[in-house]
Structures are given as structure tokens and as C-alpha cells.
N, C-alpha and C positions, 0 to 999 in steps of 0.2 A: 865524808870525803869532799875536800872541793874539786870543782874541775873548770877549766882552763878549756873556752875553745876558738881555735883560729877563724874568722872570717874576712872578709875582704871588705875594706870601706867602697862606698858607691858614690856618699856624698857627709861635705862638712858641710857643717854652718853653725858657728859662734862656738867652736871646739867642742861639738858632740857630731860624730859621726853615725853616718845610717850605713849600718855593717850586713851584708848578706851574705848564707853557704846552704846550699842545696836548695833556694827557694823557702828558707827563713831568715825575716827581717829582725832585726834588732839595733835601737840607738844603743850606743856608747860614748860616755867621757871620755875626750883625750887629753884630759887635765892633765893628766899623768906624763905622758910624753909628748918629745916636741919633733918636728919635723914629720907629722903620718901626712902622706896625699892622697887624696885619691885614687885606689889600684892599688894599696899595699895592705898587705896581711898585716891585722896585729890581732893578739890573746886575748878577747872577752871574760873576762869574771864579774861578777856579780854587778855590773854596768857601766865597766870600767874598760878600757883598753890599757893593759897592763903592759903588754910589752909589740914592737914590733918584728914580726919573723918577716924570712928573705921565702917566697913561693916555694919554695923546696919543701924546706921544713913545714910550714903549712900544710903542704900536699902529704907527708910522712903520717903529722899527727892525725889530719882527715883518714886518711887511710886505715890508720890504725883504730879509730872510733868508729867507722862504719862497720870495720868487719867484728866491734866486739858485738855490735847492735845487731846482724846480719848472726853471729852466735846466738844471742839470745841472750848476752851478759848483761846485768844491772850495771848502769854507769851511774847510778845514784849515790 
């Protein structure tokens, strides 16, 4: 299963974004899409920002992975 997760860029520089959610850091390409700034949620996969979500949705899909983790489900 692949998985998709929303974090927040903090900082660009030469279209790779330093993206962080819950106090984990990760770069991402934003080869993929145009217009990310600074403050906006987009979809991490495999070291990509794949898509940009509006804070809501971010917040939804967070929501919903914390509490499968907070279960004890594999998200693997």
C-alpha cells in the first residue's frame, strides 16, 4: 500500500521544499506542482509533493492517521 501524507512547507529553496507535521521534518520536490508557498499543505509520497491540499483537508486526513496509529493499525 502506498500512502500519501499532508505536511506543511516551512521553507523553499530551488523547488525542493523542507515540509514538517508533528515535529517530523522531511524535503520534498515540487517539481510536480506550481504555485506551493510557504504555509501550504501538500501530499508527500515517496519525496515528492504530489498534490496541494486547502488546511481542512490536511487537518481531516491528519486526523484520520493519528487516530489509526493511536489504534494500533499498521499503516504499512
Amino acid at each position: 500500500m502506498c500512502l500519501g501524507v499532508p505536511m506543511e512547507v516551512k521553507t523553499i529553496e530551488n523547488d525542493v521544499a523542507m515540509c514538517e507535521i508533528d515535529g517530523v521534518k522531511r524535503e520534498a520536490s515540487l517539481m510536480m506542482l506550481d504555485g506551493v508557498e510557504v504555509g501550504d499543505f501538500v501530499l508527500i509520497h515517496a519525496g515528492f509533493a504530489i498534490e496541494k491540499l486547502d488546511p481542512g483537508e490536511a487537518e481531516e486526513t491528519l486526523k484520520a492517521l493519528r487516530a489509526a496509529l493511536d489504534a494500533g493499525l499498521s499503516v504499512e
